[in-house]
N, C-alpha and C positions, 0 to 999 in steps of 0.2 A: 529529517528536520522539517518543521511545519513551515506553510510557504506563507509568503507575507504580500502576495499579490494576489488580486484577482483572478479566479481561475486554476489555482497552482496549491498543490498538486491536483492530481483529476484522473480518475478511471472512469471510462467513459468503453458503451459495448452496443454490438448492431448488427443481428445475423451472424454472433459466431467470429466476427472481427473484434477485439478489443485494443483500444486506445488509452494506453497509464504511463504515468509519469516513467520518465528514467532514473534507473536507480545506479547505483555503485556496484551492487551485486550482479549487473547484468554483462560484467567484464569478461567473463567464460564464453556467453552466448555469442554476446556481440561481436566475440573475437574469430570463435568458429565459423560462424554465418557470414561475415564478411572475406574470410578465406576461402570459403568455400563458394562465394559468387564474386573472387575478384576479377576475373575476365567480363563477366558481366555487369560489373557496377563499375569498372576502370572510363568505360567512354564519356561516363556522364559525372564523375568524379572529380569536384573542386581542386585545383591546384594553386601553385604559388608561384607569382610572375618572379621573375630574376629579378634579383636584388631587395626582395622582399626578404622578411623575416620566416624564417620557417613558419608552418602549423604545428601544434602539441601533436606528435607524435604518438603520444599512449592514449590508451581510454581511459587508464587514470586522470592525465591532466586535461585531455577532451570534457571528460566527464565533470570533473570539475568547476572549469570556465563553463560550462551549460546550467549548472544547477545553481551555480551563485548568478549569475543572470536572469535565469528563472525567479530566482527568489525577488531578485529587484526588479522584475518586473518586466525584463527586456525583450525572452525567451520563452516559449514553453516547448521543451523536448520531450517529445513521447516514443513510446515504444510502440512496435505494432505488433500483437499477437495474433496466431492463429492456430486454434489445435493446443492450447496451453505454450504454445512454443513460439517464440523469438522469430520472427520474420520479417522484420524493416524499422523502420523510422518514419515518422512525420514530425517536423520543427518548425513550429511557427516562429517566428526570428523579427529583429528590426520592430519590435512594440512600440508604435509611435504613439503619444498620449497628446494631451495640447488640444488643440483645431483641430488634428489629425486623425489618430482613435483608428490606424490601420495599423497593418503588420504582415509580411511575407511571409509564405509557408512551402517548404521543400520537403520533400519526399524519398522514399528506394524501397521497394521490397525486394527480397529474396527471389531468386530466378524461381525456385519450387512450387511459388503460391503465385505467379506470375498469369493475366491471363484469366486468373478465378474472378474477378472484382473486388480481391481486398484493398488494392489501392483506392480505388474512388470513393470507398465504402468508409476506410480510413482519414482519405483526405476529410470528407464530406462530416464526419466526428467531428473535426478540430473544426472547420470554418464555421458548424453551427456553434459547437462550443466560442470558438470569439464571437462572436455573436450573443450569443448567452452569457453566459457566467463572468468572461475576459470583459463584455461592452465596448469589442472595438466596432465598427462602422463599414470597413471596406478592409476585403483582403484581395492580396497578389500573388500570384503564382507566375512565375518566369519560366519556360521551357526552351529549349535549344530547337529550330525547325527541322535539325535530322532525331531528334527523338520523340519516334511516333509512338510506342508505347506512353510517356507522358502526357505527350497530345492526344490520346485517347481517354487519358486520364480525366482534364478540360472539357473534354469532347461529352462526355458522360456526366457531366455535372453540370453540361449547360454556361461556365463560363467565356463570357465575349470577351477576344482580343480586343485591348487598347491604347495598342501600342508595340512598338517594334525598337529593341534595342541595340545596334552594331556593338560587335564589340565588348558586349555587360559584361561577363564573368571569365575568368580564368579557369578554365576545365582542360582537364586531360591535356596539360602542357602550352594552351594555347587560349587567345581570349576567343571567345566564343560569343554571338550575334546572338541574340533570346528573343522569342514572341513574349508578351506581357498580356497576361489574362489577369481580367480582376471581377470582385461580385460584391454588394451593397447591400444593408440589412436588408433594404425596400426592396429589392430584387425579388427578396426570397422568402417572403412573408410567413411561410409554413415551415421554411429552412430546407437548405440543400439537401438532407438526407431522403427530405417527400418528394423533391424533383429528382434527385436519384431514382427513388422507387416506381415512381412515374417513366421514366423514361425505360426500366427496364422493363417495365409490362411492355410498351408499345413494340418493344424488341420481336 
C-alpha cells in the first residue's frame, strides 16, 4: 500500500547493507532470525511493566500497528538486509512534527552479521534518510550503559551524549537507566554516512 508520509516507503543501500521498508511477507524471516538470536537479543529486549497491557504478541499484529503508523506518519520500520537475507531491524519511532521535527530510532542485528559494521552502516541509512527525504531536524538514540555493543554503535557515528535517563525503559523484566545520544541536521552537513566513512579510514 503506497505510504502517505514523507519518506515512506524507502529502499535505501550502502556497501552491501540495505535498508526497506517492512513488509507482511517478512513473517517466515522475522520469525526464524529472532529464534535463532533469542538469547542474544533477550537482554536488550522491550518488556511490559506489571499491570500494563500486554504487547501484540504475533508479527502479524506487530506488523500491522507499524505499518499503519508508518503510513500516518509516526513510524518508519525497516528491515536490515545483508547478503539478500533478513538480518535485523532499524525503527525510527515517536515522529514528532510541530517545532519539533525529531524522532527516535532503535535498532538489533542478528548475532551472525554482529561485529561486521552493518549496524552503524544501517543506523547511519535511516538518520540521513530523516534528514532527507522524512525533514526531521534532530534524531535520538537511547542505549542502556551495560550495552556496549550499541555503545559502539554511537561510538562510530560520532553521536554526543545528552543526556542521562534513570529508569527510561522497561527491558528484560525490569526498568532500565539509558544514556541519550542525539545528532542535528547542522552537525552533519555531508550526513552521517561520510562521517562514518571517515572515521573508518582513520581506523
Amino acid at each position: 500500500m503506497p505510504g502517505t508520509s514523507p519518506g515512506w516507503p524507502a529502499h535505501l543501500e550502502s556497501e552491501g547493507v540495505v535498508l526497506r521498508s517492512l513488509r507482511k511477507s517478512d513473517a517466515d524471516e522475522w520469525q526464524a532470525v529472532r529464534q535463532r538470536n533469542h538469547d542474544w537479543l533477550r537482554p536488550w529486549d522491550a518488556t511490559v511493566p506489571p499491570g500494563s497491557a500486554p504487547r501484540p504478541s504475533s508479527y502479524k499484529l506487530v506488523t500491522k500497528s507499524l505499518l499503519q503508523q508508518a503510513r500516518q506518519g509516526a513510524c518508519l520500520p525497516f528491515v536490515i538486509e545483508v547478503d539478500g537475507r533478513f538480518a535485523g531491524q532499524v525503527t525510527v519511532s515517536n515522529v514528532a512534527r510541530g517545532s519539533a521535527q525529531w524522532a527516535s530510532i532503535g535498532y538489533w542485528v542478528a548475532a551472525e552479521v554482529a561485529g561486521r559494521g552493518v549496524a552503524p552502516r544501517a543506523v547511519a541509512l535511516a538518520i540521513d534518510h530523516c534528514f532527507g527525504s522524512v525533514g526531521l531536524h534532530r534524531v535520538e538514540i537511547c542505549v542502556r550503559p551495560e550495552n556496549s555493543n550499541s555503545l559502539r554503535v554511537v561510538e562510530k557515528l560520532g553521536l554526543e551524549q545528552v543526556g542521562y535517563a534513570p529508569r527510561f525503559l522497561h527491558i528484560d523484566g525490569e526498568w532500565r537507566d539509558h544514556r541519550i545520544f542525539a545528532v542535528t541536521v547542522e552537525e552533519v552537513p555531508r550526513g552521517i554516512l561520510a562521517r562514518l566513512s571517515t572515521h573508518q579510514s582513520h581506523q
